[in-house]
Short mmCIF file of the C-alpha atoms (twelve columns), coordinates in Angstrom:
data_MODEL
# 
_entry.id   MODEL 
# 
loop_
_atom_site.group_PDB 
_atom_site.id 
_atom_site.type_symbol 
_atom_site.label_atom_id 
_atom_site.label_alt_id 
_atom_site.label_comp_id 
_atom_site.label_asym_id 
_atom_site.label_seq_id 
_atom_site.Cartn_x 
_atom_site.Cartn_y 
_atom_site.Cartn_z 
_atom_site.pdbx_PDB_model_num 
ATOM 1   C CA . UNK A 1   70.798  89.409  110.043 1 
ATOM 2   C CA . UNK A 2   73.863  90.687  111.959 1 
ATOM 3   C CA . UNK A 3   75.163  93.845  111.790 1 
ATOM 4   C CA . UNK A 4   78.263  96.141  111.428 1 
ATOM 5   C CA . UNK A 5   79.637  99.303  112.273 1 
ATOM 6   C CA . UNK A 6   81.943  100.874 109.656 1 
ATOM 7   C CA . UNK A 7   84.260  103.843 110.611 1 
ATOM 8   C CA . UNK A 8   87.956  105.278 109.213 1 
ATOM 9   C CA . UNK A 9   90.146  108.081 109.807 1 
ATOM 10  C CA . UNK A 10  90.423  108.980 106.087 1 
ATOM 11  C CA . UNK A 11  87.008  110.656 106.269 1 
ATOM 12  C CA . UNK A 12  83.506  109.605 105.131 1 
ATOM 13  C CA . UNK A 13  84.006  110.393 101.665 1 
ATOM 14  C CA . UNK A 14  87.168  108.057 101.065 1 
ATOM 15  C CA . UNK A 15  87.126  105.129 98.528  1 
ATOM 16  C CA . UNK A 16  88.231  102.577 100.878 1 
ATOM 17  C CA . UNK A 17  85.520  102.895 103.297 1 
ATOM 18  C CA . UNK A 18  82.964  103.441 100.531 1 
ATOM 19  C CA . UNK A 19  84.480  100.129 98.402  1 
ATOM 20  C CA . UNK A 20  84.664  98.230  102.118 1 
ATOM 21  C CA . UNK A 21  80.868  99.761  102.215 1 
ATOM 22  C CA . UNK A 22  79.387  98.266  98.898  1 
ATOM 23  C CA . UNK A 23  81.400  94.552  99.002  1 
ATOM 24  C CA . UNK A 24  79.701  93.951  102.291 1 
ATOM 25  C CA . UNK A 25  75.788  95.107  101.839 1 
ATOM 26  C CA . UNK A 26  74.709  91.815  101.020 1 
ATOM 27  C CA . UNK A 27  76.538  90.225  104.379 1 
ATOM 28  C CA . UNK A 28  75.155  92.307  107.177 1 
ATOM 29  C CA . UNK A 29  73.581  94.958  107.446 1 
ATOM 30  C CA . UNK A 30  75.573  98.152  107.539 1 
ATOM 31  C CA . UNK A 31  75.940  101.266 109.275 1 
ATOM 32  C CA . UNK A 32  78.693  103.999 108.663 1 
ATOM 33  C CA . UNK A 33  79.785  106.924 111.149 1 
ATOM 34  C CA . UNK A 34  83.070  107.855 109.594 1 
ATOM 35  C CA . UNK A 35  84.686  111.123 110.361 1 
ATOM 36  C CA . UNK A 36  83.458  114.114 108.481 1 
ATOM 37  C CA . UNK A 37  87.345  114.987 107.343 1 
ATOM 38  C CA . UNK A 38  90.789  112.968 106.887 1 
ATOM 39  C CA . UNK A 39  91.724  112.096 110.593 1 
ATOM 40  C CA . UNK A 40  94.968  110.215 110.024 1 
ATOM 41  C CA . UNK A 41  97.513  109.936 112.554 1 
ATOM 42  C CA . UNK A 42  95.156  111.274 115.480 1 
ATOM 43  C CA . UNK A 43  95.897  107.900 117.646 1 
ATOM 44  C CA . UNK A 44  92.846  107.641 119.932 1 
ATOM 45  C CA . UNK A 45  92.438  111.239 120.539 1 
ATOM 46  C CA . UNK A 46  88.713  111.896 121.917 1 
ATOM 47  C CA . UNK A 47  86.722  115.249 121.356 1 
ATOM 48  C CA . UNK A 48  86.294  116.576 124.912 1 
ATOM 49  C CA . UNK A 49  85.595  120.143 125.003 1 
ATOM 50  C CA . UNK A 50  82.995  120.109 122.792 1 
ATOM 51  C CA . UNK A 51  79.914  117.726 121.375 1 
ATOM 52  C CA . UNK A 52  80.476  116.331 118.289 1 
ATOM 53  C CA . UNK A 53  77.988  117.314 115.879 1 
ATOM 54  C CA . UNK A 54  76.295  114.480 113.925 1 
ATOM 55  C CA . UNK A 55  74.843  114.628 110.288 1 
ATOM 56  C CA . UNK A 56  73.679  112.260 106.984 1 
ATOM 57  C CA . UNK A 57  75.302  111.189 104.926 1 
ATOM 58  C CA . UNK A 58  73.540  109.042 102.807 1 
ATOM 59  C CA . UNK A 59  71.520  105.584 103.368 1 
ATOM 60  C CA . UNK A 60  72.218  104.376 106.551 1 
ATOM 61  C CA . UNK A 61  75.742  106.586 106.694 1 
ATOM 62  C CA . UNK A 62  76.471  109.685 108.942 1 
ATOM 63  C CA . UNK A 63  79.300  112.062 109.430 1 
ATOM 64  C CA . UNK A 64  80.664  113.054 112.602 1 
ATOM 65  C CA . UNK A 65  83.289  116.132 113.639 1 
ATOM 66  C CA . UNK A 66  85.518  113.909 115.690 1 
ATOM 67  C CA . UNK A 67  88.343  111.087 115.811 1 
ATOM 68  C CA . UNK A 68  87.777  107.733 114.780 1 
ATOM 69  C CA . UNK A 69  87.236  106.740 118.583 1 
ATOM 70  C CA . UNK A 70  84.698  109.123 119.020 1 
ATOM 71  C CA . UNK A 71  82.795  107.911 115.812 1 
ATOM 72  C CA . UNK A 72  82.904  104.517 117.618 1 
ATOM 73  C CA . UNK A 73  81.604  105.888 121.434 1 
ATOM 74  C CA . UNK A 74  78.714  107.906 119.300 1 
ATOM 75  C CA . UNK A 75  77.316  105.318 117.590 1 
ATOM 76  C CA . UNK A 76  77.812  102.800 119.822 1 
ATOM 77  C CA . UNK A 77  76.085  105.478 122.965 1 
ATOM 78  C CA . UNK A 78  73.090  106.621 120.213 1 
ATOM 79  C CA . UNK A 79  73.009  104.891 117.602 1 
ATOM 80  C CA . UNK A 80  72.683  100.960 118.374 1 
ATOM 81  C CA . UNK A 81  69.987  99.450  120.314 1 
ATOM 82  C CA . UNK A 82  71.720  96.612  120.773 1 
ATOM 83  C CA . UNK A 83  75.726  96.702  119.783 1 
ATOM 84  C CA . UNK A 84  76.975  95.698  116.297 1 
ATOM 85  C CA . UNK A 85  77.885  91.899  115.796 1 
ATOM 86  C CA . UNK A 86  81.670  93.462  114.176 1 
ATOM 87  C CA . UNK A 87  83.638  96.818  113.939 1 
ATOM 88  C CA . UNK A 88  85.489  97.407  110.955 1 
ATOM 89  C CA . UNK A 89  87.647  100.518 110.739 1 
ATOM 90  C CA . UNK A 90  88.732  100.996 107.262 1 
ATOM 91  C CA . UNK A 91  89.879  100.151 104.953 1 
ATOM 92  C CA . UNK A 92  92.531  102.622 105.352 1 
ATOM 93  C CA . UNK A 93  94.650  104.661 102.627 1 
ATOM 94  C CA . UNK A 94  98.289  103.262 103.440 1 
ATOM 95  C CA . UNK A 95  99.739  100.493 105.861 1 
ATOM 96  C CA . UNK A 96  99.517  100.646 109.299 1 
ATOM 97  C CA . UNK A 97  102.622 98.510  109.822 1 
ATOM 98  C CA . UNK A 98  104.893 98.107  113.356 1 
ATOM 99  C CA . UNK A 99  105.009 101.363 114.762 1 
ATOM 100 C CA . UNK A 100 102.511 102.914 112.889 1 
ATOM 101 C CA . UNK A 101 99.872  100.926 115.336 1 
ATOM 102 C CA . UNK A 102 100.510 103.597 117.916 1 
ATOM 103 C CA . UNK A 103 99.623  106.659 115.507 1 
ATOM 104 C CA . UNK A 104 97.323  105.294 113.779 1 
ATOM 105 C CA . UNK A 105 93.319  106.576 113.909 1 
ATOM 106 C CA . UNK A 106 92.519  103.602 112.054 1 
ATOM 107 C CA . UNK A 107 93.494  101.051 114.910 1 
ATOM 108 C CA . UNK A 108 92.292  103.349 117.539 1 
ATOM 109 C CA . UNK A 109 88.964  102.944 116.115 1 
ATOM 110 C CA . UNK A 110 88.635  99.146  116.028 1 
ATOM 111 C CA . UNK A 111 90.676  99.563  119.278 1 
ATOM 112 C CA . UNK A 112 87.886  101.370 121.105 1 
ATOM 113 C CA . UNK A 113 85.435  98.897  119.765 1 
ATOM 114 C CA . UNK A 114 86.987  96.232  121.040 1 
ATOM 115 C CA . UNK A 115 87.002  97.835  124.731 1 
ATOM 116 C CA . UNK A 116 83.171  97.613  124.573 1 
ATOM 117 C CA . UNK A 117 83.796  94.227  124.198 1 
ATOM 118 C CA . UNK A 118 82.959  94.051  120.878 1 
ATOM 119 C CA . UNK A 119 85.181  91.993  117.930 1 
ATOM 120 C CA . UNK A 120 86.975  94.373  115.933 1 
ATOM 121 C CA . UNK A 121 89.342  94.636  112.860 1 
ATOM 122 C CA . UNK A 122 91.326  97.667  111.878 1 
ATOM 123 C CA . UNK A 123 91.707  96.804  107.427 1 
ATOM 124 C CA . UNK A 124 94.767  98.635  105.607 1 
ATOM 125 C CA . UNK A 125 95.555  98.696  102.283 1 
ATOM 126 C CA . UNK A 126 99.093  99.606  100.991 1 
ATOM 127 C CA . UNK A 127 100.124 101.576 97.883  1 
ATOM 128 C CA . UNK A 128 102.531 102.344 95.188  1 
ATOM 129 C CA . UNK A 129 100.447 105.428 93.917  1 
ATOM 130 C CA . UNK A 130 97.657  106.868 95.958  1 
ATOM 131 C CA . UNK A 131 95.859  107.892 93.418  1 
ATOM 132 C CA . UNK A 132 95.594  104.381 92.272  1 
ATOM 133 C CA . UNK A 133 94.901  102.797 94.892  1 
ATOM 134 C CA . UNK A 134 93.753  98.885  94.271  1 
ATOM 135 C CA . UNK A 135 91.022  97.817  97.119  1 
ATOM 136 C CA . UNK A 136 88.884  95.482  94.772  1 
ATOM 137 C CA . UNK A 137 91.190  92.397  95.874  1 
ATOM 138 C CA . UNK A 138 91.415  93.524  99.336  1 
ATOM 139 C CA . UNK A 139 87.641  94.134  99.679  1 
ATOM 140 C CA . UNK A 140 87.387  90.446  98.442  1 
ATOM 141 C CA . UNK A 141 89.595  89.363  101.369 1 
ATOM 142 C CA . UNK A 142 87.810  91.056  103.970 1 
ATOM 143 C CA . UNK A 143 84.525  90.068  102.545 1 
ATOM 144 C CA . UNK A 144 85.382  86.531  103.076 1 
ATOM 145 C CA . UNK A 145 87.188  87.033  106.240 1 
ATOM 146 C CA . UNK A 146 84.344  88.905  107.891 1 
ATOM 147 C CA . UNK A 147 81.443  86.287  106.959 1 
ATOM 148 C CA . UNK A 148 83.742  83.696  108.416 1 
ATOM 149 C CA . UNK A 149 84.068  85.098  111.578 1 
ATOM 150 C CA . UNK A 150 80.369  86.399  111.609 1 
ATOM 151 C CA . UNK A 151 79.531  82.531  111.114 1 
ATOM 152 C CA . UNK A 152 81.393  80.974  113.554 1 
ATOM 153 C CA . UNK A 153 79.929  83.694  116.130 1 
ATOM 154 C CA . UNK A 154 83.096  84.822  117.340 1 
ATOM 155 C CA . UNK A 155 83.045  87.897  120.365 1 
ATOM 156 C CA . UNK A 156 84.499  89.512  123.032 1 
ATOM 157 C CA . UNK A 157 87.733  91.698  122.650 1 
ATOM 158 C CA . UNK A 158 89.211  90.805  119.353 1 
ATOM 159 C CA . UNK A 159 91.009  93.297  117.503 1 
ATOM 160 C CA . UNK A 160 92.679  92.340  114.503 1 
ATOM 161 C CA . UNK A 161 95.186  94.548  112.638 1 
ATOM 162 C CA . UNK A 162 94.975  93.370  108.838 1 
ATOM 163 C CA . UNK A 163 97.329  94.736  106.203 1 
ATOM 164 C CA . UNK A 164 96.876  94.009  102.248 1 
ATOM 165 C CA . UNK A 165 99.541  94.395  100.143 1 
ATOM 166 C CA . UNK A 166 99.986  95.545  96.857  1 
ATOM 167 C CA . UNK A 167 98.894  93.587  93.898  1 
ATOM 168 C CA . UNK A 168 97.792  89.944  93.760  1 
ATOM 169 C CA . UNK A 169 97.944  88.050  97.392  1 
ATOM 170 C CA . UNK A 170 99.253  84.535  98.265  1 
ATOM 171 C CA . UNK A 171 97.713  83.910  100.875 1 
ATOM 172 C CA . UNK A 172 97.500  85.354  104.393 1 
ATOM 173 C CA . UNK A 173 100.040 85.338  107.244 1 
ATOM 174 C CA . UNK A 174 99.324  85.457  110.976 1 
ATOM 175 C CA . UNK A 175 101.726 87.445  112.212 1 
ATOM 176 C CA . UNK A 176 103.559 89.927  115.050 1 
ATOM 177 C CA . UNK A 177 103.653 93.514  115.222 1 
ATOM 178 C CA . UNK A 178 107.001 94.315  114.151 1 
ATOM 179 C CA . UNK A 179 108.771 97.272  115.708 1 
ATOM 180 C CA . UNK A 180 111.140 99.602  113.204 1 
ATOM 181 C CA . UNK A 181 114.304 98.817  116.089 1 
ATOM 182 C CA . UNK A 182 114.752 96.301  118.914 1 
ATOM 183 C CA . UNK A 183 116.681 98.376  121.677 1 
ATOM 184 C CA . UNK A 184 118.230 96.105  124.556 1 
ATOM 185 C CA . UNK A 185 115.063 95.326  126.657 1 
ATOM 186 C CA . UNK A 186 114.864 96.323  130.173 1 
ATOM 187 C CA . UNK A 187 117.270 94.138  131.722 1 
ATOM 188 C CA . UNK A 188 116.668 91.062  129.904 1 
ATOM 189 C CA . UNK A 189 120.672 88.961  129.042 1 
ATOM 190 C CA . UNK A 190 121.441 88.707  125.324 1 
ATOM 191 C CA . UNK A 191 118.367 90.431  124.907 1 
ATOM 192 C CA . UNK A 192 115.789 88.012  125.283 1 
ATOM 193 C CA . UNK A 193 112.638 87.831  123.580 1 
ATOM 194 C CA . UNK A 194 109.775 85.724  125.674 1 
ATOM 195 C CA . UNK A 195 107.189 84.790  123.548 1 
ATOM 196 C CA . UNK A 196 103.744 82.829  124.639 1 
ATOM 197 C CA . UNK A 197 103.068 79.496  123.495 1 
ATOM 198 C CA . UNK A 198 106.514 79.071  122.794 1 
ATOM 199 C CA . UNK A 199 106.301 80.686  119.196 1 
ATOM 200 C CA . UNK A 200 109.734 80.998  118.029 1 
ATOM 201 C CA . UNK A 201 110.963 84.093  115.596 1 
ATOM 202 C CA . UNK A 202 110.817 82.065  112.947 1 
ATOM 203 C CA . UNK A 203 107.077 80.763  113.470 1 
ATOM 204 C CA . UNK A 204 106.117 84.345  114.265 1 
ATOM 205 C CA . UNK A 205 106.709 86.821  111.185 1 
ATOM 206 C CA . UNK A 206 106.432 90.737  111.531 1 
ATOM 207 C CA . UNK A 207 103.578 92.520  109.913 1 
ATOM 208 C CA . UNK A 208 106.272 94.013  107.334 1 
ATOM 209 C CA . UNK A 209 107.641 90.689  106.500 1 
ATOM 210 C CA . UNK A 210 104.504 88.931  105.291 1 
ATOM 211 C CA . UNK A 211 103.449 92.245  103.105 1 
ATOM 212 C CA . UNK A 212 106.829 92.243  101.644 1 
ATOM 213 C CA . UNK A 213 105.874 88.676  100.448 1 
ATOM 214 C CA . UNK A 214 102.596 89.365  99.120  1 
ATOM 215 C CA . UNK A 215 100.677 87.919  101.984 1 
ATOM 216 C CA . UNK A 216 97.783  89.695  103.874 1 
ATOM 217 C CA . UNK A 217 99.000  90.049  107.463 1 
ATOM 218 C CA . UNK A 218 96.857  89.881  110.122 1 
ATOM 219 C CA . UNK A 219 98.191  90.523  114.184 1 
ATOM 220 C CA . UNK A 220 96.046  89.902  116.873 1 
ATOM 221 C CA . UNK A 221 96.198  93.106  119.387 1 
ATOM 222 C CA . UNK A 222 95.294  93.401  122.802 1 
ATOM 223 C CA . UNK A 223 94.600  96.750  125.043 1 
ATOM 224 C CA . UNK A 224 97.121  94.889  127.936 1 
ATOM 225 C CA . UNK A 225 100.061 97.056  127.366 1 
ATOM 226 C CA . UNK A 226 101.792 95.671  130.492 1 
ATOM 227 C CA . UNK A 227 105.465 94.440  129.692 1 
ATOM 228 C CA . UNK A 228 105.047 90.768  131.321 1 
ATOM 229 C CA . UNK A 229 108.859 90.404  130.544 1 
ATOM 230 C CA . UNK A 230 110.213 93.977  132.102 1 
ATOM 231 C CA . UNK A 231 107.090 93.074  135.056 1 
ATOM 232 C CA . UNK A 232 108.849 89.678  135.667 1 
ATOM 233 C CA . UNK A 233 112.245 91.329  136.153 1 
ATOM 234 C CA . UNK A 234 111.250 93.831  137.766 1 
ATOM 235 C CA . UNK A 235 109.992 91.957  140.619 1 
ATOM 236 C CA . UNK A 236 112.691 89.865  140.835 1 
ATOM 237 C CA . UNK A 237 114.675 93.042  141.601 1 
ATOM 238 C CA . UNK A 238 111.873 94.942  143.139 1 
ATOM 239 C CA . UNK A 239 113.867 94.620  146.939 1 
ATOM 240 C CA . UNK A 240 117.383 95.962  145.442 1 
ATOM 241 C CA . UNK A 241 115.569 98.802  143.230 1 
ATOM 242 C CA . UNK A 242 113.423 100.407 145.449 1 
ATOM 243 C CA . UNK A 243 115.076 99.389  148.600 1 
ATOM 244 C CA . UNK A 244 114.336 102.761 150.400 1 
ATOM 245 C CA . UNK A 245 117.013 104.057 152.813 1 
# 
């Protein structure tokens, strides 16, 4: 039977990793290190300075007084004889939409998984009311999503950054990470957005856009944070720039 890691940053006791929990026991089998408190926002801060203390928490669930990307490097270093088939960090309390990404303990998580070389999906769930929050749909989703890509065996580093909207879906949307403002790239005329595969703007929707429709959005992410577009114009004026006197 394969098997899964399950971490968050909301904290082992939250709903959404405890619904995400129970909708997949009868896929894989699972194992939770979640942090022991609400560790939103943290990015992919490590513990350094001290060891992070590990405890129950339940049937195959423990507790851990770090960051989501130490949860990950603990369980992954002690915990697993050989590593988990899938990651799944989540499913988070909120969107982690655009910007968010680079904030957001929840990605940072599946992130760090993924660096292991190890497939990985960060799962967000957006709300009108916290207190009333919805995951049953989104659990569904993810269920199906995550015996698909146990079945067809997929590995290596995959990170996926899926975001459920509120109330019923439509469908699902592959999608880009959409940005809150476009500032005039690094010397690039009119702006210019380079895109691989030739995907145009159209063909590739933002994160926000496909939520605001009622579609699940799911963006591929990559550790590469290298700016191929800036790189190739910076080499191009690499001579004039740096031309030394």
């Amino acid at each position: 039977m394969k098997s899964i890691l399950l971490t968050n940053d909301d904290g082992i006791e939250a709903e959404g990793l405890k619904s995400l929990r129970d909708a997949l026991r009868d896929v894989a089998r699972i194992l939770v290190v979640a942090p022991d408190r609400e560790r939103s926002a943290v990015s992919h801060g490590l513990t350094i300075h001290t060891r992070p203390k590990l405890e129950e928490a339940g049937p195959d669930g423990f507790s851990l007084d770090g960051t989501p990307a130490d949860c990950v490097i603990y369980a992954l270093e002690k915990l697993f004889i050989t590593p988990p088939d899938l990651v799944i960090s989540g499913i988070n309390h909120g969107s982690n939409l655009g910007d968010d990404v680079m904030y957001s303990g929840t990605v940072a998580a599946a992130r760090e998984a993924a660096s292991h070389g190890i497939p990985a999906i960060a799962v967000s769930q957006i709300y009108e009311d916290r207190k009333k929050i919805r995951f049953k749909e989104g659990c569904k989703f993810v269920r199906d999503m995550v015996k698909a890509i146990l079945n067809n065996d997929l590995n290596g580093e995959f990170l996926l950054n899926v975001n459920i909207p509120i109330g019923k879906i439509k469908g699902m949307k592959i999608t880009r990470h959409g940005c809150s403002e476009h500032p005039v790239h690094f010397n690039i005329p009119n702006n210019e957005r380079v895109y691989p595969f030739n995907f145009s703007n159209d063909e590739l929707i933002t994160d926000k856009l496909a939520i605001s429709m009622s579609y699940v959005s799911i963006t591929p992410l990559k550790r590469d944070q290298t700016d191929y577009v800036a790189l190739r114009a910076l080499t191009e004026a690499a001579g004039r720039l740096f031309e030394m006197p």
